[in-house]
C-alpha positions in Angstrom: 0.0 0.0 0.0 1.2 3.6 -1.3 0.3 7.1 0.3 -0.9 9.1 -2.2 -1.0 12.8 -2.4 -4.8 14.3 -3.0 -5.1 16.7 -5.7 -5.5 19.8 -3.9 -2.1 19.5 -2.5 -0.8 19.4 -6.5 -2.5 22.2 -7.9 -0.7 24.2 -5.4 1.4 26.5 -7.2 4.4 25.7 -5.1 6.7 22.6 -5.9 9.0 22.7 -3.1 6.2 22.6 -1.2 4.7 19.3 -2.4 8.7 18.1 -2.6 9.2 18.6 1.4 5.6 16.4 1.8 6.6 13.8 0.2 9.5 13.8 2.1 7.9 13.9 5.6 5.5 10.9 4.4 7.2 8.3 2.8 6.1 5.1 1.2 6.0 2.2 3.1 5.6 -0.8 1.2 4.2 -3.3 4.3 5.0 -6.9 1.9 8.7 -6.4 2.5 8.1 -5.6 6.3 10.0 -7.7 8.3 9.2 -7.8 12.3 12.3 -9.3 14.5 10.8 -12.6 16.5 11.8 -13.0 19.7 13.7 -16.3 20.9 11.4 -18.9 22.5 12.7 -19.7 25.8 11.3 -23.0 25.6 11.1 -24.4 21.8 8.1 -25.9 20.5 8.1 -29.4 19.3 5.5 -29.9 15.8 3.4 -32.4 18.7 2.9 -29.5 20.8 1.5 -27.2 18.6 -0.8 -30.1 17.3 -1.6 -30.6 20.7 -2.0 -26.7 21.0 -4.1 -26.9 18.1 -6.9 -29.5 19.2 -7.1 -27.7 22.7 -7.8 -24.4 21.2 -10.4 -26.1 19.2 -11.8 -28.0 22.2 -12.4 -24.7 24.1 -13.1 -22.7 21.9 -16.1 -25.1 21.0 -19.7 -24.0 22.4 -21.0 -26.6 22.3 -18.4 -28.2 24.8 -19.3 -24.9 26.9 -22.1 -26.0 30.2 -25.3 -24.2 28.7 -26.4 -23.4 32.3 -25.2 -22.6 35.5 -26.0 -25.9 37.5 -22.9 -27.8 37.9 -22.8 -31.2 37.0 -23.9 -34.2 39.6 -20.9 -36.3 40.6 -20.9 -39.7 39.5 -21.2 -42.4 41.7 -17.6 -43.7 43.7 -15.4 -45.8 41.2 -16.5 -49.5 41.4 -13.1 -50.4 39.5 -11.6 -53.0 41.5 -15.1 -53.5 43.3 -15.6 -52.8 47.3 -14.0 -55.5 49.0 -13.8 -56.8 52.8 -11.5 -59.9 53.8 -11.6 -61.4 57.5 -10.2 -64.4 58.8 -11.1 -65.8 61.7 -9.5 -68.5 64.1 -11.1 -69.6 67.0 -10.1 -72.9 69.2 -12.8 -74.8 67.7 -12.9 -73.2 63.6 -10.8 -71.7 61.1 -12.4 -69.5 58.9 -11.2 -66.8 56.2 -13.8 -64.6 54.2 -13.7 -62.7 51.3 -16.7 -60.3 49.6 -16.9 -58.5 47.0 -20.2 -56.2 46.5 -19.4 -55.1 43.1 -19.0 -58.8 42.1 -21.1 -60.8 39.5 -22.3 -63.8 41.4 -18.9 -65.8 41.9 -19.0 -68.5 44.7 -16.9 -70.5 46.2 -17.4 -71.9 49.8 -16.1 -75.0 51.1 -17.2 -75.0 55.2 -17.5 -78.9 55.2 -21.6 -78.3 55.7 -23.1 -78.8 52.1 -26.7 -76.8 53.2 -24.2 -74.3 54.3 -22.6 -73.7 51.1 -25.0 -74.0 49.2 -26.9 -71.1 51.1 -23.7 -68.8 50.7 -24.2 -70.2 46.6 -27.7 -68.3 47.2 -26.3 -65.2 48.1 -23.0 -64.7 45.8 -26.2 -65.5 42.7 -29.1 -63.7 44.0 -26.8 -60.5 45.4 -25.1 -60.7 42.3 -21.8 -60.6 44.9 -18.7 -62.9 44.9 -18.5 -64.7 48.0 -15.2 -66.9 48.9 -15.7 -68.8 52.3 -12.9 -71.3 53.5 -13.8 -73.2 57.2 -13.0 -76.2 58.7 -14.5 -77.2 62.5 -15.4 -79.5 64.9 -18.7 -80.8 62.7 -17.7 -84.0 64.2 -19.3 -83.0 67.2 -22.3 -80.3 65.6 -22.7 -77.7 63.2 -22.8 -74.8 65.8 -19.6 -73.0 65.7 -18.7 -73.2 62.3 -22.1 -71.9 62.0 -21.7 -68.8 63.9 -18.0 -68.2 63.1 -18.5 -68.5 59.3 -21.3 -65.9 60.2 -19.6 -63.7 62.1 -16.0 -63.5 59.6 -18.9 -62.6 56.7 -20.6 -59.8 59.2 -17.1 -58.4 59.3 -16.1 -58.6 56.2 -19.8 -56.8 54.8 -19.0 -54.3 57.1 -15.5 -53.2 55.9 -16.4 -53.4 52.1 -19.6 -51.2 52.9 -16.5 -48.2 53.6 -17.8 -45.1 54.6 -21.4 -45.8 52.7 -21.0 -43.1 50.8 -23.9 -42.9 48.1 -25.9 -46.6 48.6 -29.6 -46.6 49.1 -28.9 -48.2 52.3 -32.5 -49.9 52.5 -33.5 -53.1 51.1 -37.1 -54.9 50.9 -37.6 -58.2 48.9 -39.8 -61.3 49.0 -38.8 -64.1 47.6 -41.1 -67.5 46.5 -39.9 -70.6 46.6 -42.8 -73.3 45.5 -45.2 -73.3 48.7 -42.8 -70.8 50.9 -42.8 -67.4 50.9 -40.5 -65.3 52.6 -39.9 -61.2 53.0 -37.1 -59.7 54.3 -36.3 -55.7 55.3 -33.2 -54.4 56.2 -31.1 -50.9 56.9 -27.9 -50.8 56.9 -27.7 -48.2 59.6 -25.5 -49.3 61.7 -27.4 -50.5 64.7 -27.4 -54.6 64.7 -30.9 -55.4 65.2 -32.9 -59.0 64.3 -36.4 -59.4 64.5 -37.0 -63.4 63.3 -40.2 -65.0 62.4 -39.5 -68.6 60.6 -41.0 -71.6 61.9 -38.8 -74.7 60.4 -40.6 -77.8 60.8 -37.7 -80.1 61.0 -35.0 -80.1 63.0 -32.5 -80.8 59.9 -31.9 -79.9 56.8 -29.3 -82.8 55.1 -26.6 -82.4 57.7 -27.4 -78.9 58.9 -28.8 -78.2 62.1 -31.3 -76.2 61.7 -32.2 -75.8 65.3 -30.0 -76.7 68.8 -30.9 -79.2 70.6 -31.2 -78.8 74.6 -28.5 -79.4 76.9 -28.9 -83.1 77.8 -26.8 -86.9 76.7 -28.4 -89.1 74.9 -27.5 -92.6 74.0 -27.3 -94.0 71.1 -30.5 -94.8 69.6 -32.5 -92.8 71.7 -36.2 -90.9 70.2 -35.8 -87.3 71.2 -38.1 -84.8 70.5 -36.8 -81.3 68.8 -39.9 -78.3 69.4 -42.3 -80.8 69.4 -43.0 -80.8 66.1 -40.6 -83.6 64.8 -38.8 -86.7 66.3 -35.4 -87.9 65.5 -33.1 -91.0 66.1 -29.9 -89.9 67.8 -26.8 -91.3 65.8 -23.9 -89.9 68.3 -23.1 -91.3 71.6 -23.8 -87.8 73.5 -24.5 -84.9 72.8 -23.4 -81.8 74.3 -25.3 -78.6 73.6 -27.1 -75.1 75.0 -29.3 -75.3 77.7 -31.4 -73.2 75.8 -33.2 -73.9 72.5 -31.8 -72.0 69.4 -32.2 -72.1 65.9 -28.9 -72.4 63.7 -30.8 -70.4 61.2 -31.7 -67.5 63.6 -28.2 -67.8 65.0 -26.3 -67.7 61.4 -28.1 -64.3 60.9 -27.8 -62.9 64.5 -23.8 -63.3 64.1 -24.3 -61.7 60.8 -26.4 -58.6 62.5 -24.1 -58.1 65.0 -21.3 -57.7 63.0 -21.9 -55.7 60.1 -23.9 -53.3 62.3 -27.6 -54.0 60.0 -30.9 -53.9 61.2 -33.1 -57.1 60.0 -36.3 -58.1 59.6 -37.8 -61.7 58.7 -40.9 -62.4 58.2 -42.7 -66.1 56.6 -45.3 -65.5 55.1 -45.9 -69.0 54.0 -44.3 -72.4 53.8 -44.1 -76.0 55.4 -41.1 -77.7 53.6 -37.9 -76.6 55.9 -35.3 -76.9 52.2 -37.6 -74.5 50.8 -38.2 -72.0 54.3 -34.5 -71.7 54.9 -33.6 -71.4 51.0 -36.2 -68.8 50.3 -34.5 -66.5 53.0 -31.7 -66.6 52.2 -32.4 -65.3 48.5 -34.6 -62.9 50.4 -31.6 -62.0 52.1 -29.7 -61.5 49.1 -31.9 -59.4 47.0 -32.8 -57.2 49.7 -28.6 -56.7 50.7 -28.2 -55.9 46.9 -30.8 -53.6 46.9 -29.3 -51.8 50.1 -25.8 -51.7 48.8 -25.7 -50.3 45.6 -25.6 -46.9 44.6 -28.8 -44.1 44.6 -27.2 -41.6 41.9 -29.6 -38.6 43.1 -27.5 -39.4 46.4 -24.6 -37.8 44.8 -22.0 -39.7 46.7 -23.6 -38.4 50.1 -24.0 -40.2 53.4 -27.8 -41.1 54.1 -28.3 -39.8 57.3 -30.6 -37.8 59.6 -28.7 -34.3 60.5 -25.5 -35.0 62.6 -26.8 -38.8 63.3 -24.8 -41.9 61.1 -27.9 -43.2 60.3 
């Protein structure tokens, strides 16, 4: 680009005049311009301004710009490598180790030397969708009882240190679960305060080898009738047996050592059912679906604690 000189300035009648204008103004011819760079301090590889490039593109974008003011909701805590609790337990009478995982997909694999057993804890790994590992051995040779209550008691545990600071979960669960003639419902908070409220009424005082119920404090000898709750009579097989002097279901007793561990309140209710297989079985998926309910996560929650004011629970 040129500066020319307008036309009134060359009609003027003086030459020298226009001479010494031209001189103050001279062309400047802006194409041949250099301007001096200064040195980077820190050189620039090709990568970086490519990298340079695509950020200026990202925010620069509106569309990638919030289109109101409201901030958006957390997501729930990272369920990467799952919440996990691990317990083992040794006792003079059991050895017991316990493994949970609430973010599982139904593994099991529990070896207690009572096959009803396990094959409840299979109920609740499949129905809770969580992967149980349960590894006990006992003195089964005399009854059922403390590797019962210990195998209980290590899972309690174990519940209550995957649960973490329980951040975010609904915390309540409710289910009912069918099984042929039995019908079973089960409530439960996990709020901290162990709490069992029990309403099953097992028919028989076995279940393959389980106990289902504890027999009175008495010996027997072999081959003696006794009578278990009146409602069933057995043959004792062992030379004596040594027990409570209180009657108590192995059932009841599993999920009291549960309660009081992991700090839950329960509820269980039968609503129907006379075969004992069926009553116990039906609970325990109960049980399940209503702790899977409990334990996963309410995203309106937004990661918070549900509590009352400055109470836990």
């Amino acid at each position: 680009m040129e500066l020319s000189i307008s036309s009134r300035l060359l009609n003027t009648s003086s030459a020298a005049a226009a001479t010494a204008l031209l001189k103050s103004k001279p062309r400047v011819h802006h194409r041949h311009t250099s301007i001096p760079l200064l040195p980077l301090k820190h050189p620039f590889s090709p990568l970086t301004f490519k990298q340079m490039s695509n950020n200026s593109q990202s925010t620069l974008s509106c569309s990638s710009l919030p289109q109101n003011n409201t901030p958006p909701a957390p997501s729930s805590p990272s369920t990467t490598s799952g919440r996990i609790g691990e317990v083992k337990r040794v006792t003079k009478e059991t050895n017991v180790w316990v493994k949970i995982n609430l973010d599982g997909t139904g593994v099991a694999n529990s070896s207690t030397s009572i096959p009803f057993l396990d094959h409840m804890l299979d109920q609740l790994a499949s129905h809770g969708l969580f992967d149980v590992h349960v590894k006990a051995t006992g003195d089964i040779h005399i009854d059922d009882h403390h590797t019962n209550e210990d195998v209980s008691l290590a899972l309690g545990t174990a519940l209550l240190q995957s649960l973490g600071d329980r951040k975010g979960i609904n915390r309540f669960g409710d289910f009912s679960a069918p099984l042929d003639e039995a019908l079973i419902h089960v409530s439960l908070d996990l709020s901290g305060r162990p709490y069992l409220s029990y309403d099953l009424n097992i028919p028989t005082a076995r279940v393959g080898t389980y106990d289902t119920q504890v027999i009175p404090h008495s010996s027997y000898s072999s081959g003696t009738t006794i009578s278990v709750l009146s409602t069933t009579e057995e043959t004792c097989q062992w030379g004596f047996i040594v027990l409570y002097s209180f009657l108590k279901r192995l059932v009841e007793h599993f999920f009291q050592s549960l309660v009081n561990t992991s700090g839950m309140t329960l509820h269980i209710r039968q609503l129907a059912g006379k075969n004992s297989h069926h009553i116990i079985e039906a609970t325990f998926k109960a049980f399940a679906r209503a702790l899977r309910q409990a334990t996963e996560y309410d995203p309106r929650r937004l990661g918070t604690i549900p509590r009352f004011g400055s109470l836990l629970f």
